[in-house]
C-alpha positions as CSV (number, residue, x, y, z in Angstrom):
1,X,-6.1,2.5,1.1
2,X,-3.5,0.6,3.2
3,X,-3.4,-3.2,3.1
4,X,-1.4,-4.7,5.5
5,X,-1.8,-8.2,7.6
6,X,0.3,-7.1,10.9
7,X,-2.6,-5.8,13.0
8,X,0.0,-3.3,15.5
9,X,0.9,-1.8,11.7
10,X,-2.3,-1.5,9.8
11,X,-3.8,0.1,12.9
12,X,-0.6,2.3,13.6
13,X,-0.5,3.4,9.7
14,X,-4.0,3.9,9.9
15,X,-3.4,6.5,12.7
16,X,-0.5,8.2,11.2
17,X,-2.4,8.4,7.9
18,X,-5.5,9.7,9.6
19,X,-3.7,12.4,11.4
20,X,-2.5,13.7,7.9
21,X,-5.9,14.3,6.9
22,X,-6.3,10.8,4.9
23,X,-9.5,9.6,4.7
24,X,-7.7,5.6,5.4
25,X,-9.6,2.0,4.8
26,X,-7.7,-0.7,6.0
27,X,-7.5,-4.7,4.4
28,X,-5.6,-7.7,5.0
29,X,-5.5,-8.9,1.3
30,X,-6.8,-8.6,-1.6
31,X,-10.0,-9.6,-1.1
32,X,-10.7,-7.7,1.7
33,X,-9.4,-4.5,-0.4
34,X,-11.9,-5.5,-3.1
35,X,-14.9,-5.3,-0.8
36,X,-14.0,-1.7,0.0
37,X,-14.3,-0.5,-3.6
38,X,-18.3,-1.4,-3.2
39,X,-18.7,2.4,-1.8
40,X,-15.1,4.1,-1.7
41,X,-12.3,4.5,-3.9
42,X,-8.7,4.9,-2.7
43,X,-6.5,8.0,-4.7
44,X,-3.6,6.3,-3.6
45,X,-2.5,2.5,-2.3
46,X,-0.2,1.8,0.7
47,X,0.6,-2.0,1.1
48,X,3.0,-4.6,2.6
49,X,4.3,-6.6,-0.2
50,X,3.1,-10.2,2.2
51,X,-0.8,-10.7,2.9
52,X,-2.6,-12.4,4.4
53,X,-2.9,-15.9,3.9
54,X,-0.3,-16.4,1.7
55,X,-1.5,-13.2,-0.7
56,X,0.9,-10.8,-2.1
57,X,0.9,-7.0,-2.8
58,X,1.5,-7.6,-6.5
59,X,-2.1,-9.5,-6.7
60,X,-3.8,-7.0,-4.5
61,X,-2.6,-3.9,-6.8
62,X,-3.6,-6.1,-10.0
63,X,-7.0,-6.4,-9.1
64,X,-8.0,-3.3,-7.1
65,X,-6.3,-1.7,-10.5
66,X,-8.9,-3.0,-13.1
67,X,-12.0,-2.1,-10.7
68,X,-10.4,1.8,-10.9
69,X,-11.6,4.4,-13.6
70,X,-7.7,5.9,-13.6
71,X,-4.5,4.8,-12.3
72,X,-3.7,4.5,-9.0
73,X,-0.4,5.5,-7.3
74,X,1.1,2.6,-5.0
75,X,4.0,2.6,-2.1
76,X,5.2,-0.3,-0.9
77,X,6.2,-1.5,2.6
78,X,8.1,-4.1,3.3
79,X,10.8,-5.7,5.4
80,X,11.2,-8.3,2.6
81,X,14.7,-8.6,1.2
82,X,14.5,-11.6,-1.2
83,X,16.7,-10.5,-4.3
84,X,13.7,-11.7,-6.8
85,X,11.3,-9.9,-5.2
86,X,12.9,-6.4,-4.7
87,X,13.8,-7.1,-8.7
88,X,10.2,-8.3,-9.4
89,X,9.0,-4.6,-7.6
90,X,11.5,-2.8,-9.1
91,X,10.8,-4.0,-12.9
92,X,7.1,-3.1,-11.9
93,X,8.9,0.5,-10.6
94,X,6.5,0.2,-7.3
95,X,8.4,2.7,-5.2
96,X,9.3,0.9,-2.4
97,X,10.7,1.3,1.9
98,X,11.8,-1.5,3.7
99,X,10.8,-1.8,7.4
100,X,11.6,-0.7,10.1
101,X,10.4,2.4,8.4
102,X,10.7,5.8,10.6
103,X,7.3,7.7,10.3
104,X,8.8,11.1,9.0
105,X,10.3,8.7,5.8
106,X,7.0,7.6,5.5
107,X,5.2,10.9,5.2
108,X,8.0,12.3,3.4
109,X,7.7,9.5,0.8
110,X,3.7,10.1,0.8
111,X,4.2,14.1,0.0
112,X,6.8,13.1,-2.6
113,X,5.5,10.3,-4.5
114,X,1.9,11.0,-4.3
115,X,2.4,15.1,-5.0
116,X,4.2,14.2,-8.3
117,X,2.1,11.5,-9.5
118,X,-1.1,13.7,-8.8
């Protein structure tokens, strides 16, 4: 699942993810995430830490997390450099890339961090 609020992104990490053989819902926030879990669930998460309307990644992977039978690995994308909250997702060790993010870091990162925690 990606979950991002910049249209041009969610739709061009949609694409990317797609093309990888990803079977990809897309959200805004968190509630939007939610209403995908009706009929589908994600084996991995892909968000922006900043939401829509004011939400944050941290709530989103909260609550998608207790409607999930198992973990679920998360990657972070941001291009949010605030000290306290590259400290608040480090302490929560949410493997994170800050934006601009070239697409072969991306998949890189995907193979990596998703292979091991599989």
């Amino acid at each position: 699942m990606s979950i991002e609020d910049d249209r041009e992104v969610a739709e061009a990490l949609s694409a990317a993810l797609s093309a990888w053989g990803l079977d990809v819902r897309t959200a805004s926030n968190t509630q939007k995430a939610l209403q995908h879990l009706h009929d589908w669930l994600p084996n991995m998460l892909i968000s922006d830490y900043q939401l829509e309307g004011g939400d944050i990644a941290t709530t989103a992977i909260s609550a998608i997390s207790a409607h999930m039978p198992h973990p679920v690995p998360t990657l972070i994308l941001t291009g949010n450099t605030n000290p306290v909250i590259i400290r608040e997702l480090q302490q929560r060790q949410l493997p994170t890339l800050y934006k601009p993010i070239h697409i072969e870091t991306l998949k890189h990162a995907i193979h990596t961090h998703f292979t091991l925690q599989g």
